[in-house]
N, C-alpha and C positions, 0 to 999 in steps of 0.2 A: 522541385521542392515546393510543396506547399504547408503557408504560414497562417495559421488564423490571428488574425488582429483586428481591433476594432478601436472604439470609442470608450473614454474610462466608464466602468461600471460603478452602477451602485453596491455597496458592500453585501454581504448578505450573513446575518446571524448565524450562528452556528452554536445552536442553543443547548445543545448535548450531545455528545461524544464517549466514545470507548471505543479501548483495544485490548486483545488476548491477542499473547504469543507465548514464545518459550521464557519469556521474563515473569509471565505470571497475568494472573486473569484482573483487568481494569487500570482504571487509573492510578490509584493508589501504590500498584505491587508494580508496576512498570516505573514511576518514578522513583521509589524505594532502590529501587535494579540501578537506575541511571545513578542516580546518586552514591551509590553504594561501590560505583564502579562490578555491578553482579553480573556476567555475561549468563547469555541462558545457552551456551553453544555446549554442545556436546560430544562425545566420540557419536560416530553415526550407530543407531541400534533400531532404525526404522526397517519391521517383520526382518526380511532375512538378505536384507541386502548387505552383499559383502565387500562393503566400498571402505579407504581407508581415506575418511571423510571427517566433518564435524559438520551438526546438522541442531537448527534448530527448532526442536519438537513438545509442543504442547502436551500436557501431563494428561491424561484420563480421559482422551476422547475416546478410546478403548470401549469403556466402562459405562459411556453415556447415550445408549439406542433413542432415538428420535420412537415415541411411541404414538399410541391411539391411532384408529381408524384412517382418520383424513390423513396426518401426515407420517403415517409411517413407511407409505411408498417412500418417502424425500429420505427414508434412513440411509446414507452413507459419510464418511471422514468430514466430507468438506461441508455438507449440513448438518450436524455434528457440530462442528465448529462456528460454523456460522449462530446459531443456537445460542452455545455457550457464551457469544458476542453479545448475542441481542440483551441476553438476561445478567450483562454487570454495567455499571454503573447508574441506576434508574432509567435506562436505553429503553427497554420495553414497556414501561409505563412513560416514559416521554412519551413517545413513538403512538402510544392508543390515546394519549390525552392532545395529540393533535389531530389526530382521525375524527375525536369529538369534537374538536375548534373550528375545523376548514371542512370536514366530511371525507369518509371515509376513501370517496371518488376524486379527492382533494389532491392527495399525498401520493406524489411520483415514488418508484422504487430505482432507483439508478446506480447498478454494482457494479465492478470487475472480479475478472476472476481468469488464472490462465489456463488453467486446466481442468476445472469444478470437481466432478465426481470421477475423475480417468481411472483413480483405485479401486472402484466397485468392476472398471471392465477389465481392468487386471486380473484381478480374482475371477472372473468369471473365462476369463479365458484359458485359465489355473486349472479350472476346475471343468473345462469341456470335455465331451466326450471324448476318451481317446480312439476310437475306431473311427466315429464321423465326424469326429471335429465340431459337433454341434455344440452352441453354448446353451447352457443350461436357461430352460424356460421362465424362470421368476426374473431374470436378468435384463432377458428380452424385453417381458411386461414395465420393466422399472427403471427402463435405462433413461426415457426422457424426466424420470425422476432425480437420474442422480448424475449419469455422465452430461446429458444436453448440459451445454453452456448455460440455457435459462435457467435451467434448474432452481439456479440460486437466487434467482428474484422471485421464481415462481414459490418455491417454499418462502422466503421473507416475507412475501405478500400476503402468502394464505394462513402463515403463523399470525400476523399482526391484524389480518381481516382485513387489511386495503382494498380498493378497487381502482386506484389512477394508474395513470400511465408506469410500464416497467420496461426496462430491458437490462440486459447485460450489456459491458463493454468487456472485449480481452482483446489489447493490444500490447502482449507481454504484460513488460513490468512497467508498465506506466497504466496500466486499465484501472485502478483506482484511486489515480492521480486526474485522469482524463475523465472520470464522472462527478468530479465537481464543475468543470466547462460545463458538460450536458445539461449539468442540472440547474445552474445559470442560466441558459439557454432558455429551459422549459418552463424557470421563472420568468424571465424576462416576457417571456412569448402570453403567457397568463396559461399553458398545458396544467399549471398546478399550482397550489398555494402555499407549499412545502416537500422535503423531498427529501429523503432516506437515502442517503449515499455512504458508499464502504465498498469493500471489498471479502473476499473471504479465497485464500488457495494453501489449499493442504498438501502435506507430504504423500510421495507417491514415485514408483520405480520410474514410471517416465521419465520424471527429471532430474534422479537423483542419478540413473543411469545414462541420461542422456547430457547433461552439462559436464559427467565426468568422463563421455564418449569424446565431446571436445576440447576435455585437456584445462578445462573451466575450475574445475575444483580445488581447493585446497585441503592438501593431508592434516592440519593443525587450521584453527581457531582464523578467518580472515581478519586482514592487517590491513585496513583502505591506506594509501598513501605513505606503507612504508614501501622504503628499498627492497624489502624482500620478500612482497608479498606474491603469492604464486596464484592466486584464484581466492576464489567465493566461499561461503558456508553457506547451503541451503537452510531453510526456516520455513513455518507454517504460520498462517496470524488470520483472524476478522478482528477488523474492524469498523464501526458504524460514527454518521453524523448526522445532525438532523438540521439541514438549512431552511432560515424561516428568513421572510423581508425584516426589515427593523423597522416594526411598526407597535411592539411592546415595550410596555418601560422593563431595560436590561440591567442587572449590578454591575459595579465597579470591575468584576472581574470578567466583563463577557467580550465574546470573541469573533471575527469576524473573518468571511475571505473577501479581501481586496481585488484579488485581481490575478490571471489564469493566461497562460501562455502555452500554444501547440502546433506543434509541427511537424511534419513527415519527410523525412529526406531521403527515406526509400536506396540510401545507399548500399546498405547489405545487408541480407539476411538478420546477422550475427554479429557484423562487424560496425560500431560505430565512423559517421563520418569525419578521416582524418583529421581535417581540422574542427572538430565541432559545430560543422554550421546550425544542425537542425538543434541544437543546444542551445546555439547563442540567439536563435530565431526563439526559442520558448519561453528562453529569459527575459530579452526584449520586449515580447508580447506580454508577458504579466507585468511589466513595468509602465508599459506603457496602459493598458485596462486600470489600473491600480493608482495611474498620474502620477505618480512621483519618478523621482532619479534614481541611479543606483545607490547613490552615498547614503540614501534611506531606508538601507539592508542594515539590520542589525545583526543579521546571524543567517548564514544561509547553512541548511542542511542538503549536504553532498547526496548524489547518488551513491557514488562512493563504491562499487563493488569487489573491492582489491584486486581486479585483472589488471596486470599492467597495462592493456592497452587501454580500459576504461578509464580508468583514471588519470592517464596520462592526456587523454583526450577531455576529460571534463575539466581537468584542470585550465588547459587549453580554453576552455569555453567560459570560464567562470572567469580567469582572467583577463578574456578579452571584453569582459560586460562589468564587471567589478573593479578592476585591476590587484592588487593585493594586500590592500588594507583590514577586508570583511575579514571577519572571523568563519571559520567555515569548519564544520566535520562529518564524517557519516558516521550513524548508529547503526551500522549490519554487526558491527561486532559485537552487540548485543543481542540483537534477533533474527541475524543469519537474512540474507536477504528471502523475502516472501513473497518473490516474483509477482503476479497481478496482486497482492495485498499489499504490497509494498510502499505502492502512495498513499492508501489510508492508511497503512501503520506508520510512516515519518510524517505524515500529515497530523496527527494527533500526538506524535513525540516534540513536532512544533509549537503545538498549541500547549502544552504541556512548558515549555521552554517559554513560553511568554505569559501563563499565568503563576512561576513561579519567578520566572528572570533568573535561566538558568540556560547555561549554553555548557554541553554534554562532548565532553572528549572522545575522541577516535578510538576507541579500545582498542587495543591488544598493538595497535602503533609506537614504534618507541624511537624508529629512526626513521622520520618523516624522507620519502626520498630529494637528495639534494638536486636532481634535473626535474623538480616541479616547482613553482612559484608562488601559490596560493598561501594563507596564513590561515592552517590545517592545524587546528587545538589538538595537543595530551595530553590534556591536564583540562578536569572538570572548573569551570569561571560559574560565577555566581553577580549578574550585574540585572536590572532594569533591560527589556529590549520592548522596543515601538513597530518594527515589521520586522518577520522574518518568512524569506522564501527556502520552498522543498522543491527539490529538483527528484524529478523518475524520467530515466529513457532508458529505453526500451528495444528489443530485439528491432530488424526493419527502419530503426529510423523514426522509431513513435516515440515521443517527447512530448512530455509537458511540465512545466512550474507553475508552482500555485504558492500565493503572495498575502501572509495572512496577518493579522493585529487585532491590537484592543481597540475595544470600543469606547 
């Protein structure tokens, strides 16, 4: 098992953010959702998969082709999406008015993502030759366009006119939990003087067919942390952050990440480990980067994926680092988990949760199971919070928590 830990960090601004999902495009229409108690989950009606599923699926990316010369190779679902990210909440005019500040060669791009553009090689495999099996030649030409993993930095980069350092991360559903470390890192190191971090993973038969190959899925709406929850609800989401040093005068309402914890415990594939070690190794690390205790959790946001064994085992983990006083819940019952977008989408429903002071009930939970321990809200609180950590682990054993507050 290996842990990254170090020395407490300097905090790092987080000067503007946004998220689309199935709740709705930005800040606004996703805390409107929370508030409102509005899941965005739905019967599954992604193309013609015939799953008896609920799925969380973003409205009119249909409808919106990635155009013009340079980036119309990047047209498919997941840049598409990612797109729709960059242009809500003043994100793409942040995003070029630091490219002016630091220089264009300034500004890291550092995303996750777990499967990028996999729906364009679907379709393209749909659509091969039936005699030779050949896939159709514009597929060939555009697949480092859409299926490659880079993909998604390479169109972020070339839409906003960057030139600094990029890559992808996908290690599951922790890859855009785990490029806020990196992009720490590349601060710390001086690689860049700001840095574009998010994720972006869209619907697609791979995983809708392949999480309900293993029995993963849930037939109705997931239920984290009740007795009866049987599996997941898939979702699609980007979302973006923009990490700057604190070296500007910030308002009363700015935000910041404290401190990052990760770990690999390589125990199985698919299967978390029993007792949550690489859990409670992720926790511990962002508490300790961050210098404080745990009693200086205001609110932790669960992974939470209504599998019984997931949740049984975070609980496990959350327990043995907290004990059961925090208040704790997961929001998939809102946006359906979004596999690699998953830690920027609860990473920004955090910050969201601290610039309103607002701590977001477990939807569709109603009988918390009684062989867990943790203090799992159902019922939406409305208080003042000072830190609150986001928990993603991930297929393999990839974990990480990231530990954020006011400034």
């Amino acid at each position: 098992m290996v842990a990254m830990t170090g020395k407490i960090m300097a905090p790092l601004w987080i000067s503007h953010y946004t998220v689309v999902t199935a709740l709705g495009r930005g800040l606004d229409s996703t805390f409107a959702a929370l508030r409102a108690r509005r899941s965005g989950l739905r019967p599954c009606d992604f193309e013609d998969a015939g799953l008896n599923t609920y799925i969380g699926r973003v409205e009119g990316l249909e409808d919106l082709p990635i155009t013009g010369a340079e980036l119309m190779p990047f047209d498919c679902r997941n840049n598409r999406l990612a797109l729709l990210g960059l242009r809500q909440d003043g994100f793409e005019e942040a995003a070029r008015a630091a490219a002016r500040r630091y220089g264009a060669g300034r500004i890291a791009v550092i995303l996750g993502t777990s499967t990028s553009g996999i729906n364009e090689t679907e379709h393209a495999y749909r659509d091969r030759d039936q005699d030779s099996g050949v896939l159709p030649a514009a597929f060939l030409t555009r697949y480092r366009y859409t299926h490659n993993t880079f993909s998604l930095a390479h169109f972020v980069r070339s839409y906003l006119g960057l030139r600094g350092p990029a890559a992808v991360i996908s290690t599951a559903c922790s890859s855009s939990a785990k490029v806020f470390a990196s992009a720490a890192r590349f601060l710390a190191s001086g690689l860049c003087d700001a840095a574009i971090v998010g994720g972006v993973d869209s619907l697609c038969l791979t995983t809708l067919y392949g999480f309900s190959a293993l029995d993963l899925s849930s037939a109705g709406p997931c239920c984290p942390w009740d007795e009866a929850r049987d599996g997941l609800s898939l979702g699609e989401a980007a979302g973006f952050a923009l990490l700057e040093r604190i070296a500007r005068t910030t308002d009363s309402g700015a935000v910041a990440l404290y401190g990052y914890g990760e770990s690999c415990d390589g125990y199985h594939m698919s299967h978390p480990h029993p007792e949550g070690l690489g859990a409670i190794l992720a926790m511990r690390g962002a508490l300790a980067r961050a210098g404080i205790k745990p009693e200086a959790i205001d609110y932790i946001n669960l992974h939470g994926t209504a599998t019984p064994t997931n949740d049984r085992v975070e609980d496990l983990a959350v327990n043995s680092v907290f004990g059961t006083a925090t208040p704790c819940s997961s929001t998939k019952g809102w946006t359906g988990h979004t596999l690699g977008a998953a830690g920027i989408t609860e990473a920004v429903i955090a910050l969201l949760c601290l610039t309103h002071g607002f701590l977001p009930e477990t939807l569709n939970t109603t009988r918390p199971d009684p062989a867990l321990a943790i203090r799992v809200l159902i019922e939406n609180q409305e208080r003042p919070l000072g830190r609150v950590l986001s928990n993603i682990f991930g297929f393999g054993g990839n974990n990480c928590s990231l530990i954020f507050g006011g400034l």
